[in-house]
C-alpha positions in Angstrom: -20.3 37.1 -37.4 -22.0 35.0 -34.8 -24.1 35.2 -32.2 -24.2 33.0 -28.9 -27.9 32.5 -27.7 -28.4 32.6 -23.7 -31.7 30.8 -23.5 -34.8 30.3 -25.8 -37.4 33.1 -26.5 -39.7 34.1 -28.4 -40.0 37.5 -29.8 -43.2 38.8 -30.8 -44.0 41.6 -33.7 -45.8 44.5 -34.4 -47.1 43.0 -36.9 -48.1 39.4 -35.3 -45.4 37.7 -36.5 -43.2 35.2 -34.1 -39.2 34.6 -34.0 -38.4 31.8 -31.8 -34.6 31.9 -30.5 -32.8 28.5 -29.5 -29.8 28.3 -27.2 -26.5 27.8 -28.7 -24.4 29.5 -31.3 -25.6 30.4 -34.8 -24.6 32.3 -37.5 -25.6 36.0 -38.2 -27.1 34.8 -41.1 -29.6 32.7 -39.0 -31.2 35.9 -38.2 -33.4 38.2 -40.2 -32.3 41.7 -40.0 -35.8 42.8 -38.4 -34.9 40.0 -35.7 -32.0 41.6 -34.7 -33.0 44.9 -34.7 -35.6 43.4 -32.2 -35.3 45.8 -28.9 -35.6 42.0 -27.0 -32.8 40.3 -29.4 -30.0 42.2 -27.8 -30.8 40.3 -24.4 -31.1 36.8 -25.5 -28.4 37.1 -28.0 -24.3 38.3 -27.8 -22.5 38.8 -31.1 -19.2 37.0 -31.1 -16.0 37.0 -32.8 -14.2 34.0 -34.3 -11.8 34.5 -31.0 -14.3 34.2 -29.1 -15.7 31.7 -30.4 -12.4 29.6 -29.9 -12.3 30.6 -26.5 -15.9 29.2 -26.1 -15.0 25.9 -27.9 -12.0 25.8 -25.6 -14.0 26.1 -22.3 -16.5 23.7 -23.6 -13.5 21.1 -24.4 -11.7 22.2 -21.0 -15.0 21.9 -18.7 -15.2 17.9 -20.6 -12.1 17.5 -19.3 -12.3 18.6 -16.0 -14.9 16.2 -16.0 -13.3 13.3 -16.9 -10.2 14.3 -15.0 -12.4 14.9 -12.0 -13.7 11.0 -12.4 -10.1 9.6 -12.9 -9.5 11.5 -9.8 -12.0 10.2 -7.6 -10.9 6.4 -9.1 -7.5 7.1 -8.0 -8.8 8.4 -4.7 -10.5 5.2 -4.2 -7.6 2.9 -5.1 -5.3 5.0 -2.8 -7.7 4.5 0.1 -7.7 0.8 -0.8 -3.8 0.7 -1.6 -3.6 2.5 2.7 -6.0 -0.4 3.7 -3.3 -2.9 2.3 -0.2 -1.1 3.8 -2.2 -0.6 7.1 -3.1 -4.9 7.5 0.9 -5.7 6.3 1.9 -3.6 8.0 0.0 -5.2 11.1 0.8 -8.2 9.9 4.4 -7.4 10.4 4.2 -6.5 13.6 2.5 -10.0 14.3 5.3 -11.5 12.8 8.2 -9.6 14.9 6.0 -10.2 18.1 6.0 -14.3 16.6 9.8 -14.1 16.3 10.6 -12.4 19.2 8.6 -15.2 21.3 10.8 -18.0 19.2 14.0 -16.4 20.3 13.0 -16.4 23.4 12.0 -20.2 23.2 15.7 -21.1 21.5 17.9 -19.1 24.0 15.4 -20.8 27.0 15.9 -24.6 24.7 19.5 -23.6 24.7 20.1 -22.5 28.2 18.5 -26.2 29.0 20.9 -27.9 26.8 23.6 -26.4 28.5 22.1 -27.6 31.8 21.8 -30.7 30.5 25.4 -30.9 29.4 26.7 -30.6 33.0 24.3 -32.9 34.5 25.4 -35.9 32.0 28.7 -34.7 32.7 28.3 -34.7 36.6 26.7 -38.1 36.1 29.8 -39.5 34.0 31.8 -38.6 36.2 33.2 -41.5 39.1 32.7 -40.5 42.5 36.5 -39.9 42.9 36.0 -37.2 41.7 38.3 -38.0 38.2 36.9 -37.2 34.6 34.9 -39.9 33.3 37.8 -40.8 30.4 40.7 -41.6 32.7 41.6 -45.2 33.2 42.6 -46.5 36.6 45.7 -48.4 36.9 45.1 -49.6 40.4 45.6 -53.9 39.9 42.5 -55.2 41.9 43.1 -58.8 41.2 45.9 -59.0 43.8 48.6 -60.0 41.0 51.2 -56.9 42.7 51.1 -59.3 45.9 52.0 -62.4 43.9 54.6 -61.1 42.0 55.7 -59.9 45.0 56.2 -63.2 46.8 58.0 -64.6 44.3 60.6 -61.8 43.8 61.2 -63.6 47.8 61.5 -66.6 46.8 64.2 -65.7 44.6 66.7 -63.8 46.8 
């Protein structure tokens, strides 16, 4: 059998004699059998089975683990508060970056509204006063050769 000590003590004797008692678990056979007929011994000191004794092992090894998962935790904690900072700033960032495009659409459908206008003036300007398009050739003789020819088609009669 063993026993699970709560805290240090000392029991004292009839006789004068001193047991000191350590925290922690020992083995029955760590104790005299005067010491644990000791009227004091039974509140320091709680037998325990091997069961319990696994259960005792196995909140000792689960409390180190809650410990270390308790750190990783609080690391992951960090990192997701740092991972939202990212998101948050791209996420601004984006919005900068529709706002940006937004204005450039603006600027190419005002650059192409001009280049339309633009377009119709040269057009307007091409044009001959006449009112014709720019590409049609006149036919009108300016050099007075219909009058000519016309004389001599007389002449001929």
């Amino acid at each position: 059998m063993k026993y699970v000590v709560s805290g240090g003590a000392t029991l004292s004797f009839a006789d004068g004699s001193k047991f000191e008692l350590s925290q922690g678990i020992h083995d029955s056979s760590s104790f005299p059998k005067e010491v644990k007929d000791h009227w004091a011994f039974k509140a320091y000191a709680r037998p325990i089975d091997e069961a319990d004794l696994a259960n005792e092992q196995s909140n000792e090894d689960l409390s180190a683990s809650l410990v270390l998962l308790a750190e990783e935790n609080n690391t992951l904690k960090a990192q997701l508060a740092e991972h939202e900072k990212t998101i948050t700033a791209l996420g601004n960032e984006n919005t900068d970056l529709k706002a940006q495009l937004a204005e450039h659409e603006k600027t190419i459908t005002a650059l192409g509204n001009e280049n339309t206008d633009l377009k119709a003036q040269l057009a307007a300007a091409q044009a001959p006063a006449g009112g014709k398009p720019a590409d049609s050739t006149d036919k009108t003789d300016n050099t007075g050769g219909d009058a000519k020819n016309a004389k001599k088609q007389q002449a001929s009669d």
